[in-house]
VMD Tcl script that builds the backbone (N, CA, C; Angstrom):
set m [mol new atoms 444]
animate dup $m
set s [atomselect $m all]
$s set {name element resname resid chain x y z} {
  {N N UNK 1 A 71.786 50.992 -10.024}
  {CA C UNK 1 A 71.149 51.724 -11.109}
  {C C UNK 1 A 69.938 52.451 -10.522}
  {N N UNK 2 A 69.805 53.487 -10.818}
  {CA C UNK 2 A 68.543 54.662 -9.896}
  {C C UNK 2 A 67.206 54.314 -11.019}
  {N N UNK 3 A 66.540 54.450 -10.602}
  {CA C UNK 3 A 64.972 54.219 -10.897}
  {C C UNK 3 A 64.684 54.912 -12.240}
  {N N UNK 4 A 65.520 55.889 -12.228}
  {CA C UNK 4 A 65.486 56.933 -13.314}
  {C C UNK 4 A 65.721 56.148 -14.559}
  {N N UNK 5 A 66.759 55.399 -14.279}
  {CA C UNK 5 A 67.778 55.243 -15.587}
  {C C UNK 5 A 67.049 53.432 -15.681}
  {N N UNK 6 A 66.494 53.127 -15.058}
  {CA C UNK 6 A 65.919 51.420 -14.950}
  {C C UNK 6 A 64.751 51.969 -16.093}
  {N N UNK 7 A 63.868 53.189 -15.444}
  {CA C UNK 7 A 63.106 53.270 -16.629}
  {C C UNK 7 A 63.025 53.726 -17.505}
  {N N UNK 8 A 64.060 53.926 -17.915}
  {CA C UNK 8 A 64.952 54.766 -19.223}
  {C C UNK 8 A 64.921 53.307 -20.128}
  {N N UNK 9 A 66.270 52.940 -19.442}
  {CA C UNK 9 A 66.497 51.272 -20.174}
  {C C UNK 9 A 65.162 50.627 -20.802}
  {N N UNK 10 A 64.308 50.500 -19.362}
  {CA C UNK 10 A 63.681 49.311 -20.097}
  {C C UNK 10 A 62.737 49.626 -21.424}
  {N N UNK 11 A 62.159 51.648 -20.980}
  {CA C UNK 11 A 61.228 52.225 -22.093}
  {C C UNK 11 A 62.376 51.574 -23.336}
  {N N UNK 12 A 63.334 51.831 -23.082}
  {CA C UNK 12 A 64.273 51.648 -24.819}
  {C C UNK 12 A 64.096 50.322 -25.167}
  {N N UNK 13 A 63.930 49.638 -24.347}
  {CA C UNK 13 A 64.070 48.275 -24.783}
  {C C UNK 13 A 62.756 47.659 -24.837}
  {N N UNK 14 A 61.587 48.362 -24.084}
  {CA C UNK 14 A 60.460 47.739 -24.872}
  {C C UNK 14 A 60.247 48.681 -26.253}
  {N N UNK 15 A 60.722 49.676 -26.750}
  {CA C UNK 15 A 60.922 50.060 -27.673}
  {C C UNK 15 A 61.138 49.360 -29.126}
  {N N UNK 16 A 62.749 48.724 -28.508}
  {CA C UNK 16 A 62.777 47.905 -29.333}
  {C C UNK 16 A 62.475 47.014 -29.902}
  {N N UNK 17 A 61.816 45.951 -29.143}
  {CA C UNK 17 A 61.279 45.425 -29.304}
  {C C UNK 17 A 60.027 44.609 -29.560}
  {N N UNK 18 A 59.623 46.709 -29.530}
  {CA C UNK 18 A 58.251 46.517 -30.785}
  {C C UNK 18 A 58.350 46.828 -32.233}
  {N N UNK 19 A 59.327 47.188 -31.935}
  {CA C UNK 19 A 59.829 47.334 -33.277}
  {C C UNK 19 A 60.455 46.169 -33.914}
  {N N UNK 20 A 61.105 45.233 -33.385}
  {CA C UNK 20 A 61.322 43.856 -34.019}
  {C C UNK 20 A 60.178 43.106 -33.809}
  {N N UNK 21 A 59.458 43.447 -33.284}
  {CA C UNK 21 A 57.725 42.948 -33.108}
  {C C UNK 21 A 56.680 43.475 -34.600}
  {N N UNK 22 A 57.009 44.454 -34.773}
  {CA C UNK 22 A 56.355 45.135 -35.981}
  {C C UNK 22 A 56.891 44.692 -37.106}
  {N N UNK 23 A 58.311 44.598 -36.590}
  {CA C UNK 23 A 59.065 44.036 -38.142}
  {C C UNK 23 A 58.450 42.701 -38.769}
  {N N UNK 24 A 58.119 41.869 -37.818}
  {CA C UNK 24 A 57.841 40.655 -37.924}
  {C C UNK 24 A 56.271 40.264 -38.457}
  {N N UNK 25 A 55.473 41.068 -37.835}
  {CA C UNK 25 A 54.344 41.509 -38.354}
  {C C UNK 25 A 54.168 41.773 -40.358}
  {N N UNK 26 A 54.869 42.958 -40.175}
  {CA C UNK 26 A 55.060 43.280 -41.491}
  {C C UNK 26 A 55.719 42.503 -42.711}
  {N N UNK 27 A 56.184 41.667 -42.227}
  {CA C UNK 27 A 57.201 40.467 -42.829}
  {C C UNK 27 A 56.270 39.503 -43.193}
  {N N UNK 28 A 55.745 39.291 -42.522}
  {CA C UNK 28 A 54.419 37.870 -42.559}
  {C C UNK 28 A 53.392 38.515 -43.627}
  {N N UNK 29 A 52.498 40.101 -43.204}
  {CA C UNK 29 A 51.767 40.516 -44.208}
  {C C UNK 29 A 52.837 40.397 -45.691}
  {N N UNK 30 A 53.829 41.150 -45.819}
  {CA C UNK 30 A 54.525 40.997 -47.053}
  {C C UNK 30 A 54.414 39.956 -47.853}
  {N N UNK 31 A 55.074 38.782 -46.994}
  {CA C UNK 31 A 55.282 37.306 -47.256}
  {C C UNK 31 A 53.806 36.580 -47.939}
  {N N UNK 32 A 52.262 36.760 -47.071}
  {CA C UNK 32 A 51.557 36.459 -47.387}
  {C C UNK 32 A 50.807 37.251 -48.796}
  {N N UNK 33 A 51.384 38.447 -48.700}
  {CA C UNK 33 A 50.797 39.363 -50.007}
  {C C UNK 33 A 51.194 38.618 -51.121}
  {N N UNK 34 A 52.617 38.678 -51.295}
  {CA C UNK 34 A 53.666 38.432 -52.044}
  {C C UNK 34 A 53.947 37.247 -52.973}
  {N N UNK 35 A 53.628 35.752 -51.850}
  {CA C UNK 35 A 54.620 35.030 -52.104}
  {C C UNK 35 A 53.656 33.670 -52.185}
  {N N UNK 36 A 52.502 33.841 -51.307}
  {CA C UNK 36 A 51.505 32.771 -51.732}
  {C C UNK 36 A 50.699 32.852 -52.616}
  {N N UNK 37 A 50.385 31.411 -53.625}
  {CA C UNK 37 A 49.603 31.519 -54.536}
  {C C UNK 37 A 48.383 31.250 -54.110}
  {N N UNK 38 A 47.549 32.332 -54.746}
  {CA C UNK 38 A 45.478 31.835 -54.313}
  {C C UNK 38 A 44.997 30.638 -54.602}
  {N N UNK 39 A 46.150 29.933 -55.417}
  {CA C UNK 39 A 46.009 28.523 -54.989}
  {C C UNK 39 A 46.086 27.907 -53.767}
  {N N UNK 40 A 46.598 28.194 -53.239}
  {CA C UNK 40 A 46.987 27.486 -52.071}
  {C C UNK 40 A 46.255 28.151 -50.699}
  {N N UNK 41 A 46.170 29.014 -50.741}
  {CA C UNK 41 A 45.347 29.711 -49.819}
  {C C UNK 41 A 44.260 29.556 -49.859}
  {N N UNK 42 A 43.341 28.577 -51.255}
  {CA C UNK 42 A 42.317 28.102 -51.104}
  {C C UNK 42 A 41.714 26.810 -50.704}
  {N N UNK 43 A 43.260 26.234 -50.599}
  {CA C UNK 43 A 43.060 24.603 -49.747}
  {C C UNK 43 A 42.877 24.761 -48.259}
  {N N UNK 44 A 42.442 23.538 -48.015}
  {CA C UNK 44 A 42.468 23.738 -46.004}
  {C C UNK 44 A 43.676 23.091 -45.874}
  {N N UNK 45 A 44.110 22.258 -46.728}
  {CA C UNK 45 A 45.767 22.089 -46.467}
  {C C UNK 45 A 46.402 23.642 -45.928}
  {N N UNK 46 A 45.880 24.507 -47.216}
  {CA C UNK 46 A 47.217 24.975 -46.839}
  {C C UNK 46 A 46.483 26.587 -46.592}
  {N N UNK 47 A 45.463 26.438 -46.105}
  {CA C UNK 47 A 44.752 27.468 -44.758}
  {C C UNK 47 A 45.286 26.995 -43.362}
  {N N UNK 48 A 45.874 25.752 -43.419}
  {CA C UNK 48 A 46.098 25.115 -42.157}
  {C C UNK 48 A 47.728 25.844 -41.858}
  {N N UNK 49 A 48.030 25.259 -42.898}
  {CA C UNK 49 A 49.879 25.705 -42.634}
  {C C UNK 49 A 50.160 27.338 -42.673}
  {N N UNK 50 A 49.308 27.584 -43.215}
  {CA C UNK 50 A 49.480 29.429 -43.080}
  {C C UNK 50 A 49.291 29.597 -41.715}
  {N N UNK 51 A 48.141 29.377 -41.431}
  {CA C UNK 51 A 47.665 29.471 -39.770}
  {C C UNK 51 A 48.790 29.163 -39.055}
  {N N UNK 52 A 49.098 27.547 -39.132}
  {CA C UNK 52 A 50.194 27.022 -38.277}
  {C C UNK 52 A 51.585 28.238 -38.460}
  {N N UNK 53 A 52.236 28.449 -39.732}
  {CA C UNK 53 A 53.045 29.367 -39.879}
  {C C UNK 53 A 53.271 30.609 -39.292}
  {N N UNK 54 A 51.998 31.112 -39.503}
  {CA C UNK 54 A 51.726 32.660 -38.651}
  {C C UNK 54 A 52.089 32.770 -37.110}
  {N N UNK 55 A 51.229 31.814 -36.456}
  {CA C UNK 55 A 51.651 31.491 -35.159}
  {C C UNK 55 A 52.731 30.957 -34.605}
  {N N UNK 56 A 53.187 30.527 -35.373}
  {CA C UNK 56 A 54.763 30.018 -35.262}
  {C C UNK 56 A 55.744 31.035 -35.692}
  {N N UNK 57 A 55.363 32.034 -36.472}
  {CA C UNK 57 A 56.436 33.286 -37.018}
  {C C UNK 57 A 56.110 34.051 -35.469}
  {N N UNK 58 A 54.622 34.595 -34.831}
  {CA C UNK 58 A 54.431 35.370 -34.085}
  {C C UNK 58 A 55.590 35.259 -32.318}
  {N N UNK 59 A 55.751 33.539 -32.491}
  {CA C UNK 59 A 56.436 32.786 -31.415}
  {C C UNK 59 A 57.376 33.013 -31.274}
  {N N UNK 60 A 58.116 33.218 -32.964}
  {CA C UNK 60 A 59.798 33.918 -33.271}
  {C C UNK 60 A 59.972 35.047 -32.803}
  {N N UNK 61 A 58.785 35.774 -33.078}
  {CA C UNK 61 A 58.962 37.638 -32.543}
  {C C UNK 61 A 59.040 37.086 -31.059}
  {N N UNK 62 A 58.283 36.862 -30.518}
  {CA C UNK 62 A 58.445 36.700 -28.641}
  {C C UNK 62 A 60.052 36.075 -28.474}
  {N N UNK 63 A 60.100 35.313 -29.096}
  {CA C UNK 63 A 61.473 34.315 -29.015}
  {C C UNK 63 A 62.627 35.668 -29.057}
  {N N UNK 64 A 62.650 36.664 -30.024}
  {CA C UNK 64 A 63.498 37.522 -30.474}
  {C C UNK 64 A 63.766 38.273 -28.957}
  {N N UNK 65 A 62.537 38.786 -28.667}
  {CA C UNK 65 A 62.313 39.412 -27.652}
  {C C UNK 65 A 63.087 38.914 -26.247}
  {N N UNK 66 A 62.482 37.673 -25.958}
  {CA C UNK 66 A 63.399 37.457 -24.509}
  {C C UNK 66 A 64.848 37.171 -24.681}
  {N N UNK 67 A 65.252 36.986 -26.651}
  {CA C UNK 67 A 67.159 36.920 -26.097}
  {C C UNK 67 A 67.264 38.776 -26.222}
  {N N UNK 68 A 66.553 39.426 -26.839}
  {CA C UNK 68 A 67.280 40.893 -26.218}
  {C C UNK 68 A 66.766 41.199 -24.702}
  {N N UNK 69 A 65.886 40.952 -24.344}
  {CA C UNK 69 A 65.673 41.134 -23.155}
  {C C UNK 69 A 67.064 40.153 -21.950}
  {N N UNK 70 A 67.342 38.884 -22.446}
  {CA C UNK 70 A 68.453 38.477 -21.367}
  {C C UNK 70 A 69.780 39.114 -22.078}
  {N N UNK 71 A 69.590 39.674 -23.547}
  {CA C UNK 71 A 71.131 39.973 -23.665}
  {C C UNK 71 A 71.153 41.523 -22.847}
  {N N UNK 72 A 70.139 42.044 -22.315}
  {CA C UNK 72 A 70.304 43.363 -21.481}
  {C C UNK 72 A 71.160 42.903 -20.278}
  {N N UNK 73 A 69.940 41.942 -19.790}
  {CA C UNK 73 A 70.475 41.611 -18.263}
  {C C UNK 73 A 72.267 40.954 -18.344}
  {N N UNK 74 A 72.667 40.305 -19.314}
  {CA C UNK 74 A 74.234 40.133 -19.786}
  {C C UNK 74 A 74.735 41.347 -19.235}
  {N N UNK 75 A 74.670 42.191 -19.968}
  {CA C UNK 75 A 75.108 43.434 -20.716}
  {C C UNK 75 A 74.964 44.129 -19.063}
  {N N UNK 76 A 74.016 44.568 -18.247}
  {CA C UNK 76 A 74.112 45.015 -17.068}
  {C C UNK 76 A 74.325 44.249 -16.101}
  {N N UNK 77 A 75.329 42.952 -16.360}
  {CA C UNK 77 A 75.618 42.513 -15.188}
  {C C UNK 77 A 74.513 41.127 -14.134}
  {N N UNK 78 A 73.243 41.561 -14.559}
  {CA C UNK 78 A 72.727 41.048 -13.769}
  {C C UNK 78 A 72.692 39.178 -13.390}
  {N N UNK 79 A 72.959 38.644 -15.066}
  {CA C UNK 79 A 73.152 37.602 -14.745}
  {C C UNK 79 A 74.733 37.128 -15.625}
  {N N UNK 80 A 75.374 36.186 -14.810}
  {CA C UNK 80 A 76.525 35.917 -15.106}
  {C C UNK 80 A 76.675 34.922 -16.115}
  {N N UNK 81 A 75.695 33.915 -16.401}
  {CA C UNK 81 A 75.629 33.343 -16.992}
  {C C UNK 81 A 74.066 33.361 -17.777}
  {N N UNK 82 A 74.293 32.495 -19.885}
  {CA C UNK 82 A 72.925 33.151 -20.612}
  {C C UNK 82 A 71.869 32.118 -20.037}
  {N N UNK 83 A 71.678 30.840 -19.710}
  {CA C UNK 83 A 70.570 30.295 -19.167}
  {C C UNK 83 A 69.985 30.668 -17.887}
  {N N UNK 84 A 70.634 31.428 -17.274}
  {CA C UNK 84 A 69.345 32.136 -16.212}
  {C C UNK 84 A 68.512 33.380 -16.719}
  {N N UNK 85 A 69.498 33.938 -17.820}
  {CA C UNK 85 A 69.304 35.260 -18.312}
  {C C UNK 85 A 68.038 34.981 -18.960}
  {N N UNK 86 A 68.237 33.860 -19.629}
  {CA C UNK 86 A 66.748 33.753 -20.915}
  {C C UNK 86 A 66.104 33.122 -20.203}
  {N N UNK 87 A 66.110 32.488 -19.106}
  {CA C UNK 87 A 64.852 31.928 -18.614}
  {C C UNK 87 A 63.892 33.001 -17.861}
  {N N UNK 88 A 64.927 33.731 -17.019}
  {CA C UNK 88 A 64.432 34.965 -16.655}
  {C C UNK 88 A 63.688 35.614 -17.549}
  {N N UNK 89 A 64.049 35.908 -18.679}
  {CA C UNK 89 A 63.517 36.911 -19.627}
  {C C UNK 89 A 61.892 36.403 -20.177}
  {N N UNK 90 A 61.623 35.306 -20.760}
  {CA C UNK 90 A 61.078 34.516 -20.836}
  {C C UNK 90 A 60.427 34.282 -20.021}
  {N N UNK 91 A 60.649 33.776 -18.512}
  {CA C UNK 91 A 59.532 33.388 -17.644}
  {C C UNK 91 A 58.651 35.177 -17.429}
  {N N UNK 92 A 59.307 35.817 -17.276}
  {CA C UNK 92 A 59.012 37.352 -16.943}
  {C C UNK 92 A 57.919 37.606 -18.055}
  {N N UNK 93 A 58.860 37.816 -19.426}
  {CA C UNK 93 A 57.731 38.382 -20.522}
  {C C UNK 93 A 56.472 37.654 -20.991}
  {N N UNK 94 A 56.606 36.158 -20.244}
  {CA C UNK 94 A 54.944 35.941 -20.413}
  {C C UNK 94 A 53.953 35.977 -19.105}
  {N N UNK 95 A 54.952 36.758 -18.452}
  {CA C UNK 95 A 54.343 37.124 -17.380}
  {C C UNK 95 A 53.935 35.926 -16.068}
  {N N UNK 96 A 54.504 34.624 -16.288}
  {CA C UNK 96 A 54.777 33.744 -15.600}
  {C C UNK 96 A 55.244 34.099 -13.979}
  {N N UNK 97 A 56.312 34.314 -14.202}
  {CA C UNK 97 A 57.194 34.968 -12.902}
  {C C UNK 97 A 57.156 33.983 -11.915}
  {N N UNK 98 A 57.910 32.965 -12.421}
  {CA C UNK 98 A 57.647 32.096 -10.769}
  {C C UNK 98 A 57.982 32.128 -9.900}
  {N N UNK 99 A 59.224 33.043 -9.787}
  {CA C UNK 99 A 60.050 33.680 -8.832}
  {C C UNK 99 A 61.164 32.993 -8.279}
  {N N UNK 100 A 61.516 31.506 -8.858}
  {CA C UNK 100 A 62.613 31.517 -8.203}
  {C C UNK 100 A 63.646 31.498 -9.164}
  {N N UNK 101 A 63.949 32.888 -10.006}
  {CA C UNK 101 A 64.996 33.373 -10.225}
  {C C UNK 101 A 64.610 34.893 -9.870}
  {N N UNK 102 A 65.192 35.659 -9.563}
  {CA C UNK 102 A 64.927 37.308 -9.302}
  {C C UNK 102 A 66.268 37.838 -9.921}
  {N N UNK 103 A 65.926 39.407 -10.012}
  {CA C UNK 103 A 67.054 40.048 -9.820}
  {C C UNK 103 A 67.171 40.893 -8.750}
  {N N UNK 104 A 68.561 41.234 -9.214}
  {CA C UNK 104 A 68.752 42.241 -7.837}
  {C C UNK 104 A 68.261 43.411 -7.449}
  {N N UNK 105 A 68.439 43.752 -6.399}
  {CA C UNK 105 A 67.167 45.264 -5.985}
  {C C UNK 105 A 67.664 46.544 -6.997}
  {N N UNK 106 A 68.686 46.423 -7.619}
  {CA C UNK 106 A 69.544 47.194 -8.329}
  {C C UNK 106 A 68.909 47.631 -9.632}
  {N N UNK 107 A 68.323 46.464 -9.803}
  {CA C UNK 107 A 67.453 46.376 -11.026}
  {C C UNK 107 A 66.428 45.878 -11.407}
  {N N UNK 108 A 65.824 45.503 -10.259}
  {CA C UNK 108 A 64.849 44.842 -9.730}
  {C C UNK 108 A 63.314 45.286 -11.091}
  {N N UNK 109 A 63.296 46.655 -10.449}
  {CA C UNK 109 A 62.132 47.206 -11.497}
  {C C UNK 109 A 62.151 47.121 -13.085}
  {N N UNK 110 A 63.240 46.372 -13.525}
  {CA C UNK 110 A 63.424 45.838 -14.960}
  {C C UNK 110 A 62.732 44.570 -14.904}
  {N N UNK 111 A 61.923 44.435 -13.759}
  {CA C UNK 111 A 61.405 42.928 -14.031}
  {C C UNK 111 A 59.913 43.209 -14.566}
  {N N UNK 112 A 59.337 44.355 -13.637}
  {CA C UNK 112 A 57.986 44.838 -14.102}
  {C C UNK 112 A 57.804 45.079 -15.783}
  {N N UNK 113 A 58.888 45.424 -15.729}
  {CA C UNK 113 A 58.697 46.618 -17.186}
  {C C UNK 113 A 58.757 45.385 -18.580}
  {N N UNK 114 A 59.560 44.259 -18.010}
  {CA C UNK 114 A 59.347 43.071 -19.355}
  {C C UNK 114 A 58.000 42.478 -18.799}
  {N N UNK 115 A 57.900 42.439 -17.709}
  {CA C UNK 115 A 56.224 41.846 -17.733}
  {C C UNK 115 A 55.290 42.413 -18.560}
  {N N UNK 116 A 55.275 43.512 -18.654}
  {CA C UNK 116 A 54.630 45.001 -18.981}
  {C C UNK 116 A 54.761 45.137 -20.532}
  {N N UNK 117 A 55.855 44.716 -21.175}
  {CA C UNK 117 A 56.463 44.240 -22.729}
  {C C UNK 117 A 55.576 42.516 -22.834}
  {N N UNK 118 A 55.640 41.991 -22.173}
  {CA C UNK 118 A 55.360 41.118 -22.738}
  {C C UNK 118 A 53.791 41.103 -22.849}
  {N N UNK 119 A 53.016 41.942 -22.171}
  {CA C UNK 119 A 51.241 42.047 -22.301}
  {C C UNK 119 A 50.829 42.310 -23.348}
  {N N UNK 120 A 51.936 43.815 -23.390}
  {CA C UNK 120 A 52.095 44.416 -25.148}
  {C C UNK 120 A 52.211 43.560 -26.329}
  {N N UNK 121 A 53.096 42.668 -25.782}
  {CA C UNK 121 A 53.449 41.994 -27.224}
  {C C UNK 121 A 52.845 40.849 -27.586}
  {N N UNK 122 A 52.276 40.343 -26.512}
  {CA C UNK 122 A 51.174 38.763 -26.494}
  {C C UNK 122 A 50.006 39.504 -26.892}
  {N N UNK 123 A 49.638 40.779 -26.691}
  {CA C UNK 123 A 48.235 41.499 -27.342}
  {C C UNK 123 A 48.587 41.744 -28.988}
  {N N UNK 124 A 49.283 42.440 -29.344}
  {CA C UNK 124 A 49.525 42.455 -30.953}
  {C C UNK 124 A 49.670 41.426 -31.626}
  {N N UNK 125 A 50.644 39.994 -30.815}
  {CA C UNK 125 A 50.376 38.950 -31.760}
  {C C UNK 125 A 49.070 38.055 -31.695}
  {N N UNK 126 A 48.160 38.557 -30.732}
  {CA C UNK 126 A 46.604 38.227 -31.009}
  {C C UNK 126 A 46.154 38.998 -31.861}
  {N N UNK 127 A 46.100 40.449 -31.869}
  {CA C UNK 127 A 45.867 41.116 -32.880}
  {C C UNK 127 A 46.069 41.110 -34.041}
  {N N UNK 128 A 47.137 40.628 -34.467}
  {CA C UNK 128 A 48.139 39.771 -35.708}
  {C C UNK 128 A 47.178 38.731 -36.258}
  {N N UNK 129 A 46.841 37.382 -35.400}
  {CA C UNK 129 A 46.933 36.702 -35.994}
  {C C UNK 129 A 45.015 36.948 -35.812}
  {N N UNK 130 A 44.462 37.040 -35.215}
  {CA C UNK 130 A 42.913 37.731 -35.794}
  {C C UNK 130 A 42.910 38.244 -36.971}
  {N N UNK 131 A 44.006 39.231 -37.349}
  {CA C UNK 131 A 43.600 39.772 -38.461}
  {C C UNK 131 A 43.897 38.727 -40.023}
  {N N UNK 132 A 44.933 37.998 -39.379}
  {CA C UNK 132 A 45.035 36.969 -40.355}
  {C C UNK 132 A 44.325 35.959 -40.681}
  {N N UNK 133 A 43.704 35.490 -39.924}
  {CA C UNK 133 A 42.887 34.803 -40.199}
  {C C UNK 133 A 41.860 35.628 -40.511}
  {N N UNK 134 A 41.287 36.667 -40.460}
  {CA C UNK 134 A 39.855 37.520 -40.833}
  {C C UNK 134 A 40.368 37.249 -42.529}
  {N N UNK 135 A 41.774 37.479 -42.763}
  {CA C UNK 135 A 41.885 37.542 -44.351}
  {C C UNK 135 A 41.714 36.422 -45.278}
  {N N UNK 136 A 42.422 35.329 -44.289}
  {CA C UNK 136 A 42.421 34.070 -44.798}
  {C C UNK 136 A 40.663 33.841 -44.902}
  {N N UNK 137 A 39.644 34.076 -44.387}
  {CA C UNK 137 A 38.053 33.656 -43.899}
  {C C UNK 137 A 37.615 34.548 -44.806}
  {N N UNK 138 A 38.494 35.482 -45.280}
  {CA C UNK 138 A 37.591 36.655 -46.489}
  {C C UNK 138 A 37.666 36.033 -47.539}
  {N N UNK 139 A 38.757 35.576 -48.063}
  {CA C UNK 139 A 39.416 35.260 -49.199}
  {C C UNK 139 A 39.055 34.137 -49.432}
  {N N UNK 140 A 39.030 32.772 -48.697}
  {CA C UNK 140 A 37.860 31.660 -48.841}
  {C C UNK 140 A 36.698 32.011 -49.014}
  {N N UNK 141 A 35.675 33.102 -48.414}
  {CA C UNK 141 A 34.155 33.680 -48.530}
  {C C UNK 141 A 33.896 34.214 -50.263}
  {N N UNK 142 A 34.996 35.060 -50.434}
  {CA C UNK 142 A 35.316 35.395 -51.887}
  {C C UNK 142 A 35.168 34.019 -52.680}
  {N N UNK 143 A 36.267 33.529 -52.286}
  {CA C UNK 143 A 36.727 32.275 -53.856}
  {C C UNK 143 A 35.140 31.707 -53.796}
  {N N UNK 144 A 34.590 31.272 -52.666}
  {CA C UNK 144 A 33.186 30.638 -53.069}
  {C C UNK 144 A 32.308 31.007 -53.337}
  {N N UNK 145 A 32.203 32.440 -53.043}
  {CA C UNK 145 A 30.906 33.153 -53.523}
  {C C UNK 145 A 31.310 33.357 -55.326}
  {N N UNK 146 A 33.063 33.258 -55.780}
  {CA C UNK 146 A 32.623 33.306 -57.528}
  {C C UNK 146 A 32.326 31.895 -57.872}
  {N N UNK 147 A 32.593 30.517 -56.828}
  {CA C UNK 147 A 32.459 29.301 -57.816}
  {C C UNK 147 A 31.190 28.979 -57.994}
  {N N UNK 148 A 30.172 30.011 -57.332}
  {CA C UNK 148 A 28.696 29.185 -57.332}
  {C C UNK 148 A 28.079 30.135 -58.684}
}
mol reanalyze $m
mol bondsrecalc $m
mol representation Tube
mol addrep $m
């Protein structure tokens, strides 16, 4: 595969998968707009489990991410079987890289480019969940500033 078309692929595929990154984002704001009562968002019970939730939804988006990222490497061959594929993908997109799985020189530079996805995407779900909690810390600041 020529250099050309490695960074073709991978632009598409970190593409995508900011976009199932965003989806997920937007899903959680929805969910939290939507679906929790200001009851509950005013307990530390359940300031706790939102928190815990959020970060655990943000884990799913990464999770999403390294099976499209090993279902590429499937898909081009690179690995023959899916447990090297996702470990690969995975050790790569958190930028781990311990190196003893590689790929081939063929496609080698698809390794940078999920490292490179995964900076992206470990930065937005900090960004994510800062902002969630800024809401959750507003919305407690609120409820107590009417009970006094």
């Amino acid at each position: 595969m020529t250099i050309t078309t490695q960074l073709l692929v991978g632009a598409l595929m970190v593409g995508l998968t900011m976009i199932v990154q965003a989806g997920f984002v937007a899903t959680a704001f929805a969910i939290d707009d939507r679906m929790i009562p200001s009851w509950f968002r005013k307990s530390r019970v359940g300031t706790t489990l939102l928190l815990a939730s959020a970060t655990i939804w943000m884990l799913l988006a990464l999770t999403a991410a390294a099976w499209l990222w090993a279902g590429l490497f499937m898909a081009l061959g690179a690995f023959q079987e899916l447990e090297p594929a996702l470990y690969f993908a995975t050790v790569s997109l958190t930028t781990l890289g311990f190196g003893d799985v590689i790929l081939s020189p063929e496609v080698r530079l698809l390794s940078a480019i999920v490292a490179a996805n995964g900076l992206i995407m470990f930065g937005l779900s900090t960004a994510f969940l800062l902002e969630f909690v800024g809401d959750v810390r507003d919305e407690e600041r609120a409820s107590a500033a009417r009970d006094r």
